[in-house]
N, C-alpha and C positions, 0 to 999 in steps of 0.2 A: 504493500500500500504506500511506503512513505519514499519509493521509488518513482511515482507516477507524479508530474510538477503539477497537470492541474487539482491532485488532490491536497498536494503539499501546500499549493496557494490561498486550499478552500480551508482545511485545517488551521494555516496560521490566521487568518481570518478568522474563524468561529474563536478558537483559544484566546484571541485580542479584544472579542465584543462584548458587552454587555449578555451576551444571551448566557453567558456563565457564569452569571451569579443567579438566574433562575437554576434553586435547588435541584428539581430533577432532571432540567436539562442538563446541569452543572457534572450529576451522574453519568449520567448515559455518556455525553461528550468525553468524559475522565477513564471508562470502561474504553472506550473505544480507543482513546489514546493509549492505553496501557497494554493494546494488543496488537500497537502499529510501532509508531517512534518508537515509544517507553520501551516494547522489547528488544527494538534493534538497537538503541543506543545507552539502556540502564543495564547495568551489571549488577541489579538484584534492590529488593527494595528494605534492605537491610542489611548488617555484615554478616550473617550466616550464610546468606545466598549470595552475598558477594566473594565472601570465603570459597565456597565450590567453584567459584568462577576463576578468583584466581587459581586456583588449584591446576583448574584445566590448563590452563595457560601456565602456569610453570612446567606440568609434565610438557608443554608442547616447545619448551623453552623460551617464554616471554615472562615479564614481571608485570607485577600493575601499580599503577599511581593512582591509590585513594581519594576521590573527592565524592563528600560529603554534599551532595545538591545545595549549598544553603550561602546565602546572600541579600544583599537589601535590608538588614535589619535598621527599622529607624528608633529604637529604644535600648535603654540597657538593660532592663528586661530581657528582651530579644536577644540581645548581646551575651547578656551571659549563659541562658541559652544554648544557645549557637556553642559558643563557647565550650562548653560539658561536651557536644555532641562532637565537638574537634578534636578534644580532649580524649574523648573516649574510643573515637575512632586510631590515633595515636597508639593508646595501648594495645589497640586488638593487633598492633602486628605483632605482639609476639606469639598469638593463636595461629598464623599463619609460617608455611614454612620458613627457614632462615632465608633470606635474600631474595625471598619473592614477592615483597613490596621493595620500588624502588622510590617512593616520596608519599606522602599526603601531602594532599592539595588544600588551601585554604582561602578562602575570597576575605579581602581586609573588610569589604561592605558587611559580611555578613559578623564580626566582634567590634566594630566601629559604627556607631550610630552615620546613617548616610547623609541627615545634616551638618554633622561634623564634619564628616572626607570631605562633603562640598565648601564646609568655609577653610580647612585648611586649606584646598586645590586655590580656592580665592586666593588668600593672604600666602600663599607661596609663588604663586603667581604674581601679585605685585610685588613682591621681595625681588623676583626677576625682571622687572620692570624698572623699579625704585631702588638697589641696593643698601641705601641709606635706611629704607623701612625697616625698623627693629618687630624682629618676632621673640618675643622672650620665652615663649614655653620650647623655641626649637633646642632638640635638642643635638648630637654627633648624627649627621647625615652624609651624604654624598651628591654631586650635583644631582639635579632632579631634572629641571629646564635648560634646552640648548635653545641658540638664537632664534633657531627657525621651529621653534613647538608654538604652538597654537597658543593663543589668548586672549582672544573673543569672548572667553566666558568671563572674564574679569573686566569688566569694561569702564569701572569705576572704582576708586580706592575701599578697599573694605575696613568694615569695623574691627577693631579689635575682640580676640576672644574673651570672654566675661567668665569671669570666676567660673563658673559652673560648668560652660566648655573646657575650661581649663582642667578641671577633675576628671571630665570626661572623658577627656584625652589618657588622661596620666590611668585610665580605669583600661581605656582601650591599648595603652602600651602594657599595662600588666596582663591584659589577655595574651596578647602577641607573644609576649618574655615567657609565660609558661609551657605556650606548648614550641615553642622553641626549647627551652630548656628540657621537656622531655622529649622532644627528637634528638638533642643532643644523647640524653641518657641511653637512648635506645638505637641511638647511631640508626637514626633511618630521616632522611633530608626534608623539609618542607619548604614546598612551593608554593610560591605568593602568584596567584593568578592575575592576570593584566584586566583590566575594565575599561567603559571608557572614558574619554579624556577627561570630562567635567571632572570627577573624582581621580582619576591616576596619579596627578602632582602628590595627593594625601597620602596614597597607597605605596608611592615610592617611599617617600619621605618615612613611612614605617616598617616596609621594610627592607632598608639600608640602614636605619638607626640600627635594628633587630641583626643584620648581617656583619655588623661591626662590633655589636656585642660578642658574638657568636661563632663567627667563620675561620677566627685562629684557635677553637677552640678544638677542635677533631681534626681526623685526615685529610678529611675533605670538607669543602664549604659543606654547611646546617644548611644554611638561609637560602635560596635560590630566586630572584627577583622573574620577573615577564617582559621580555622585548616585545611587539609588535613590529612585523616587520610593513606592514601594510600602511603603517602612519609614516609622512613625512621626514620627521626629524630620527627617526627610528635607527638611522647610523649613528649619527651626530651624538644622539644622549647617551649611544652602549661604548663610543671610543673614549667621550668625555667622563662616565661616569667608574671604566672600566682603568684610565691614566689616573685620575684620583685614588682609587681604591689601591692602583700598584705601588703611588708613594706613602701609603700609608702600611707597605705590607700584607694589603688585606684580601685574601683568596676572594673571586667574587665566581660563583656561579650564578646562570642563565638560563630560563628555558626561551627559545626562540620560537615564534610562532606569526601567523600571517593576521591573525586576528580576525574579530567576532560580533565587531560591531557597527556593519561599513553602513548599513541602513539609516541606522540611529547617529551615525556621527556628520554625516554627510546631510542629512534632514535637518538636524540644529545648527549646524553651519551656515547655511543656505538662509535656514528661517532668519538667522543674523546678520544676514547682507555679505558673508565669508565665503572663501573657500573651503570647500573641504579638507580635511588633517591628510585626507588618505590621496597615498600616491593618483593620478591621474587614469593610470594602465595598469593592468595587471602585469604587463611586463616590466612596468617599474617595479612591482612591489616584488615579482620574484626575483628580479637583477640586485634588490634592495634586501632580499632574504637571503640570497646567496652570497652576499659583501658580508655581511654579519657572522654566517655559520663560517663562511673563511677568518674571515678575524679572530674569531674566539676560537678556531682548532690550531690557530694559529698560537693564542695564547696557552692552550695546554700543551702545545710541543715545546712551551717554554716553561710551563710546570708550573702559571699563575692564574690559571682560569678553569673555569668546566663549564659545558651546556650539553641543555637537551636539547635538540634540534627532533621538535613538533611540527612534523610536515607527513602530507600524504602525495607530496609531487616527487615524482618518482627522480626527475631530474635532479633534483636538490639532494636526494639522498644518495644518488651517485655521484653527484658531484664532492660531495662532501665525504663519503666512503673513500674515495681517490685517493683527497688529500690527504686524509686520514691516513692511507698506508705509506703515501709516499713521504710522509715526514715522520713514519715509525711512530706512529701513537697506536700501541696495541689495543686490539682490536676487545677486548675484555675490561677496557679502561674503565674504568666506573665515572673518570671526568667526561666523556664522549657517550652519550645516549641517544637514542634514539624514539623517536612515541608517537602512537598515533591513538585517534580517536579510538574506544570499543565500538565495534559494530559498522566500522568503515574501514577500507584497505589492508584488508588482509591478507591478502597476499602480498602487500609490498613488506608489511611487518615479519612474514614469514622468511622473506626473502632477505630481509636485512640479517634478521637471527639466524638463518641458514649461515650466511655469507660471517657470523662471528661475531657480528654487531651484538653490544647490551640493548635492548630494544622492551618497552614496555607500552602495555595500552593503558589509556586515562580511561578509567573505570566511576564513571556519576553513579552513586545510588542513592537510595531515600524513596520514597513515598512517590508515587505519581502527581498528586498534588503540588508536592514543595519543590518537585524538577522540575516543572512547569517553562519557567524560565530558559533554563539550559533545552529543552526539547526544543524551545522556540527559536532561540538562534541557530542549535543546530539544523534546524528546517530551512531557514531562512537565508542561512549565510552558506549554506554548503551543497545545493541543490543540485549542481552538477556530478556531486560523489554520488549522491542516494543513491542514482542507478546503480551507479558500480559496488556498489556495497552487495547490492544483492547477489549479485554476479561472482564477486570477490567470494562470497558463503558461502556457495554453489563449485567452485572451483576449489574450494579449499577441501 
């Protein structure tokens, strides 16, 4: 079903409308989701069934990256919340075999109130404007904004945060520092997922403060930040942010990815009288994704970086397997990964692990209801995989 575009069109449409808060359509619609997307892209709607899932995928020689569906939270309530459920997903790798999770995934929106990420994005934003603008709650970060990132959303100088954002903040940095600290304990990495721009200035800014506590602290970077390679500035901020970190000594892992929000960024841009963040062509954004995954295998044949390089274009993962070999970064690196979506490209995943690559699927579980979100982009933003997915499951 979630192979077919005009039904993919009609789905994100009904899932967007009012007709889903009418209760029993709310059902029926939710049933039917849970037997279309939900199956092909959740990897169980809990950790039990996510547990068999990875399972299968370690025997078949792949790992998985845990994420917990959960984002948007606008209260601390919500927040701490969320929190427990990150928290707990954390611990469950040790119910899992040794070394078949290779990160949990965490969205900063989902232990960060979203009014907050948005006025930090503000007032970090005019700090890149105004340098002279004193932020006093900032605390050890690393650049966030380069010259040419977007600032449309700031368009006027913002208020200072008020005591009570203040707490807030200092509530949503001690969410962050915990389960950092038990990924360190448990030596299993967490990945800070990319959102978009209106909030990302906030999401960096937490964590890179969190990677600097943290990334000297094991063998390899804890902390792992989100490139977008489909935005703009997206070289600019990973060379800028990635020369900072070396003269501080400070290991900085990377997941790469093309990004997930071209709809929504490109729509409030416009409504702004802007251009869009996001490259013009899709051939810029993969000549723009390829410049990246080079650079940073770059940096681990120098024994100062790591990425996961999240792509389902098949060209980019040979491209980057090449250079891989030809600068002797073995191929079992734990710095050098490889990931794709569950439920899409499986056969390139197979074929990466075949070829020796560490290669892991991102595994969304939770509830049909609270993936809501995640189904939606992945409908929306990836319409030309659906087919092949099928295909892919059929061939596999």
């Amino acid at each position: 079903m979630a192979s077919m575009d005009p039904v993919v069109e009609m789905g994100i449409w009904v899932m967007r409308s009012k007709l889903m808060e009418i209760p029993g359509f709310r059902q029926a619609i939710l049933g039917t989701v849970k037997h279309s997307f939900y199956e092909q892209f959740v990897a169980g709607k809990n950790l039990l069934e996510t547990s068999k899932m990875v399972g299968k995928l370690w025997e078949a020689g792949l790992k998985g990256m845990l994420n917990y569906g959960l984002e948007h939270a606008f209260d601390n309530h919500s927040c701490d919340n969320n929190y427990q459920t990150l928290f707990n997903t954390i611990e469950s790798t040790n119910i899992f075999a040794p070394s078949s999770i290779s990160f949990v995934i965490v969205k900063i929106s989902a232990i960060c109130p979203m009014p907050l990420l948005e006025r930090l994005s503000d007032l970090l934003r005019w700090e890149k404007q105004d340098p002279s603008f004193h932020l006093p709650w900032k605390q050890n970060s690393l650049p966030i904004l380069s010259d040419s990132s977007p600032l449309y959303h700031t368009l006027t100088k913002p208020e200072s945060l008020t005591r009570q954002e203040e707490k807030d903040l200092e509530l949503a940095h001690e969410r962050l520092t915990k389960l950092c600290q038990r990924c360190l304990e448990l030596n299993v990495p967490l990945a800070v997922d990319a959102e978009d721009t209106k909030i990302q200035p906030g999401i960096d800014y937490l964590t890179y403060n969190s990677a600097i506590k943290f990334n000297k602290l094991g063998k390899n970077p804890i902390v792992y930040g989100t490139i977008q390679a489909y935005l703009k500035d997206a070289n600019e901020r990973l060379l800028m942010t990635t020369n900072a970190a070396e003269k501080m000594g400070l290991p900085l892992g990377f997941k790469l990815v093309r990004g997930a929000y071209m709809s929504s960024e490109t729509k409030l841009a416009n409504s702004l009288g802007f251009n869009s963040p996001i490259h013009n062509t899709i051939q810029d954004t993969h000549n723009c994704y390829n410049d990246c995954a080079s650079f940073m295998i770059d940096k681990i044949a120098d024994g100062s970086g790591a990425v996961v390089l999240a792509t389902h274009n098949v060209d980019s993962g040979k491209l980057a397997a090449t250079k891989a070999r030809e600068l002797g970064i073995e191929e079992k690196s734990e710095r050098l990964q490889f990931a794709q979506l569950y439920g899409m490209s499986e056969a390139f995943s197979y074929g990466l692990a075949n070829a020796g690559f560490q290669v892991s699927k991102y595994l969304t579980f939770g509830p049909v209801d609270e993936v809501i979100p995640y189904l939606l982009r992945r409908a929306e933003e990836n319409r030309g995989l659906l087919s092949s997915s099928t295909l892919d499951k059929q061939l596999m």
